[in-house]
N, C-alpha and C positions, 0 to 999 in steps of 0.2 A: 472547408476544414483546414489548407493549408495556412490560410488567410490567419483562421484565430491563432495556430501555432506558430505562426511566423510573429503575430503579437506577443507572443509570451504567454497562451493560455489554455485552459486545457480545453481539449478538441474530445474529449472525452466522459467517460463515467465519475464515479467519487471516487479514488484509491481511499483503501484505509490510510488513517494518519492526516487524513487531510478534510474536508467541509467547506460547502458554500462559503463564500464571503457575499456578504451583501452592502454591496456599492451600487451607488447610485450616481449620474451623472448631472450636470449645471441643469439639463431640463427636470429631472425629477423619476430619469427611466432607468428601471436597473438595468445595472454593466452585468450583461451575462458573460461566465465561462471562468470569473473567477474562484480563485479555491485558495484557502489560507490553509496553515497548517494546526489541525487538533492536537492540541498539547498533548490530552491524556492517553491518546493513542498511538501517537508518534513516541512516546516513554515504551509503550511494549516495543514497538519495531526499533527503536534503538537495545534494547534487551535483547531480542531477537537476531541484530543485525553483530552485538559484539561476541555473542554467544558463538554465530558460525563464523567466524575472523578469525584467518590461518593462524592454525595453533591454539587454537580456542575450546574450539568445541569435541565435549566426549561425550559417548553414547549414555543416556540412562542406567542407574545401577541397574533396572529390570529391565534392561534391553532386550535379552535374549529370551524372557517370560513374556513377551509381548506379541499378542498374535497377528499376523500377515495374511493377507488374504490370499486363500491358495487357486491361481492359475489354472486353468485347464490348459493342457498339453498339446503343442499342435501337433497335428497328424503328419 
């Protein structure tokens, strides 16, 4: 694992915002571990990302009608 992150690739799962890339190398075998980035997904997480940018972001007009899962109390 250090090996593929030390190449520049991901050692991991898919995050959102991003998708296989499919490369291939001179013999014909796909390059595993690469990931390009999904346009139409990375447009939410930038919506997302400027929304909580200090100074940015306010709660919902129905913030306070919105219901929270109630905890059970430790003893």
């Amino acid at each position: 694992m250090r090996t593929t992150v030390q190449k520049g690739k991901s050692a991991g799962g898919i995050a959102y915002g991003y998708r296989v890339k499919q490369a291939y190398d001179e013999r014909g075998d796909r390059i595993p571990a690469l990931r390009e980035i999904d346009e139409a997904e990375a447009r939410i997480i930038r919506w997302i990302s400027a929304g909580l940018a200090p100074g940015n972001w306010q709660p919902p007009s129905n913030f306070s009608s919105i219901s929270r899962p109630i905890r059970a109390s430790s003893p």
